[in-house]
N, C-alpha and C positions, 0 to 999 in steps of 0.2 A: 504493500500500500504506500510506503515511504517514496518505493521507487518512481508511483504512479505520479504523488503527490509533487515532485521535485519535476518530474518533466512536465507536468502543465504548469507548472510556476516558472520554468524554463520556456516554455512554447506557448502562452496562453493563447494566440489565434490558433495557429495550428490545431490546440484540443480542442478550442472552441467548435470548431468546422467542422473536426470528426467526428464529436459527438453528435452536433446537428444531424452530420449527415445520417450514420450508424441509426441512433434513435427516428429519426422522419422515415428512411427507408426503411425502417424495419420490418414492418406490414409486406410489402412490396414480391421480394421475394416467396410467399405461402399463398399468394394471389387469396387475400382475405377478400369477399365481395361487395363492392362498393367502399374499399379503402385500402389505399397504396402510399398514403402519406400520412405522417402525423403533425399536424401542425405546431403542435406543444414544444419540438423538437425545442427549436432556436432559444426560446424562454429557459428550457430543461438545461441545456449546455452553457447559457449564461450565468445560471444559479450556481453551476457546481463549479464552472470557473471562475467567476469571482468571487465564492465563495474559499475557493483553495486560496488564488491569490489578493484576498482581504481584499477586497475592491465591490463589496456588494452596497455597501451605503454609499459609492460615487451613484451605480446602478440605480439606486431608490432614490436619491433625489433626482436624477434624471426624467425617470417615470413620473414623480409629481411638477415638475418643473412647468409652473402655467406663468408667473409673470415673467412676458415674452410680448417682444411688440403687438400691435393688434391686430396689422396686416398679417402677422401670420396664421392668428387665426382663420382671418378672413379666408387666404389660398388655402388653409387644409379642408375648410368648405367648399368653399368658390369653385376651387378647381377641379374635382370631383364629379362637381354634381354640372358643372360649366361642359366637360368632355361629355357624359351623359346623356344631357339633354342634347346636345347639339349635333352628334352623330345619330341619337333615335331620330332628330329630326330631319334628321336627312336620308338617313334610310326609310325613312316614312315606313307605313304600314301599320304603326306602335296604337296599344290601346292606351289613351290616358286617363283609365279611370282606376284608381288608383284604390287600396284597400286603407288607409293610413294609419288605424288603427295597429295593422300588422306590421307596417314598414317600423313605427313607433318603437314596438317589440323587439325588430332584430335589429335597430340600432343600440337599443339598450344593451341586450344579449351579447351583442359582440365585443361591450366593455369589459366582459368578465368571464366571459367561457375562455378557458385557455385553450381548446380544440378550436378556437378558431384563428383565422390569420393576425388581428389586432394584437392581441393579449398574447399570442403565442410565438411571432414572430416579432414584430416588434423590439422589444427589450434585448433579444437577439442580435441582429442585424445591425440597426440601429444604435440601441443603445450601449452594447458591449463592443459588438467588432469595430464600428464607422469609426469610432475615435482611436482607436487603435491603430488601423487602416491609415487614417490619415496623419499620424504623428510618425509612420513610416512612409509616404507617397506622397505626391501631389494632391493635392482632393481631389485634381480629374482621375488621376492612377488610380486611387482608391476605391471611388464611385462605378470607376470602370471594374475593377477585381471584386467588388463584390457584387456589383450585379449580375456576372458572369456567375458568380457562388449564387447568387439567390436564385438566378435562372435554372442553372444544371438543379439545386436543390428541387425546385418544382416538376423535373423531367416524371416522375413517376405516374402526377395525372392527368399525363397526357395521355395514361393507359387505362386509366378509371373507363368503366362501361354505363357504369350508375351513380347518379350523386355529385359528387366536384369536378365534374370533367371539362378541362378546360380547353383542350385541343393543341395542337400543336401551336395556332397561332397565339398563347396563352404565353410561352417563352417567352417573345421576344417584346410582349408586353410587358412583362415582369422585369427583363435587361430595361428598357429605354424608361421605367417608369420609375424605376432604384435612383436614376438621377435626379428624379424631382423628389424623393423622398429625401435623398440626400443632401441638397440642396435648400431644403423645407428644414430640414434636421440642424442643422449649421446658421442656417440664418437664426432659428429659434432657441440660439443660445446652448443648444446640445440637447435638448428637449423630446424627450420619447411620448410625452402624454400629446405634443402636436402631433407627430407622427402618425400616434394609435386613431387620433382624431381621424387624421387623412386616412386613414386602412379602413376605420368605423364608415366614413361617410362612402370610399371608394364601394364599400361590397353591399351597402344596404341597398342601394338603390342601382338596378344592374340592367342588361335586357331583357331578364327572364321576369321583371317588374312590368314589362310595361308587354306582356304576354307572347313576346318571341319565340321559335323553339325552332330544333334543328340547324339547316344553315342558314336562316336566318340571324343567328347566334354569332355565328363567325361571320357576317357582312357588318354587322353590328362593331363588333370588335376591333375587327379591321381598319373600320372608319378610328374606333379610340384609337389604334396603334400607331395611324397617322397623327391624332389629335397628340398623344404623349411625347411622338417624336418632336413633333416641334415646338411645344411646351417644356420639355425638357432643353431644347437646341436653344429655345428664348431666355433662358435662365443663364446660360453660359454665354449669350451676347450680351445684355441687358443689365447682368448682375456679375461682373466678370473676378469681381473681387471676392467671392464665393468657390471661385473654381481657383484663384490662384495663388493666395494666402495659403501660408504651412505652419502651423503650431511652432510657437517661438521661444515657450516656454520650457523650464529645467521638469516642469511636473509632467509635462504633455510626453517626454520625451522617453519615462521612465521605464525600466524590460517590462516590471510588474503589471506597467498597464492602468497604475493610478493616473486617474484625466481629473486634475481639481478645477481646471480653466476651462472657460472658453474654447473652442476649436477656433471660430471664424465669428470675429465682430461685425455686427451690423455698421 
């Protein structure tokens, strides 16, 4: 156990990822039906690595971390439910009659189920890797290496038959859309509770909301994967001092992976 304990304290991304990965795929393999992924993974692997290396109260105020400019809240909304509406309505066909009582619910739910993307990925990614990532990379390096992680991490339900199947075009949604997250994440002072916001509002309201099915689903999509690309491309013209600022501080820089500071000042 000593020997376990001494090499995640020695590698903490490195263990991070593996556990991600090991625990998410682990379903995947026994072809369990209708689940090939765990989402709780990235949460799970964050807990026991900065647990190991005493980094879990940076982690917990990350998570509650809300006084943050105001625009940010606005874009973990705005932006969301902006690519949503605008590609339904362009793909037309959409019903708008909405149940709102239910949407209510699974914006709630998603606060705190850890089987789902918000709660369980999140604190992950975000909150344990991104700063990590960047106190070794450029923030565009970083942004880029772990969206490549977060992508491959999603490869498995692209094989779901039932349930979270998101399709192939589901990847490249998840690579081009890690940049607005991460750029959302950095502007907001290091802030995971924005982030969960953005994941919260991204999945409650989706095309299967507004009664799409089939490939209707993936023309839908499509159109967002347009709309993130160049939501994310506008972030890095627009806001350029987000992509090329590098943590300058003696804490940011630490092996252990203590982040006291700031990443990227507004």
């Amino acid at each position: 156990m000593s020997t376990i304990t001494a090499a995640i304290r020695r590698h903490p991304l490195v263990s991070f990822f593996t556990i991600a990965f090991v625990v998410g795929w682990s379903p995947w393999p026994f072809g369990i039906e209708g689940t090939s992924l765990l989402p709780v993974a990235p949460l799970v692997a964050a807990l026991i690595v900065a647990a190991v290396t005493g980094t879990l109260r940076d982690l917990g105020r990350r998570m509650i971390r809300w006084r943050v400019p105001w625009w940010c809240y606005l874009a973990a909304v705005g932006l969301p439910l902006a690519v949503i509406f605008s590609t339904v309505a362009i793909a037309r066909g959409a019903s708008w009659q909405f149940a709102w009582a239910d949407i209510a619910m699974v914006f709630a739910l998603r606060w705190v189920n850890p089987m789902d993307g918000p709660l369980g990925e999140e604190p992950g990614w975000r909150g344990f890797a991104l700063p990590r990532r960047d106190a070794l990379h450029s923030p565009l390096a970083s942004a880029a290496v772990l969206a490549s992680l977060v992508a491959l991490w999603h490869l498995p339900l692209v094989f779901v038959t039932q349930g979270n199947h998101i399709g192939w075009i589901g990847l490249p949604i998840t690579f081009v859309i890690t940049f607005v997250y991460c750029w959302l994440f950095r502007r907001s002072d290091g802030s995971v509770l924005l982030t969960m916001l953005f994941h919260v509002v991204q999945g409650t309201i989706t095309p299967e909301t507004f009664g799409y099915e089939g490939s209707d689903i993936d023309r839908v999509l499509t159109y967002g994967l347009v709309a993130w690309t160049v939501i994310a491309l506008a972030t890095m013209v627009l806001d350029r001092g987000a992509w090329t600022r590098r943590p300058s501080t003696p804490e940011a820089r630490r092996p252990d992976g203590v982040l006291t500071t700031p990443i990227v000042q507004p």
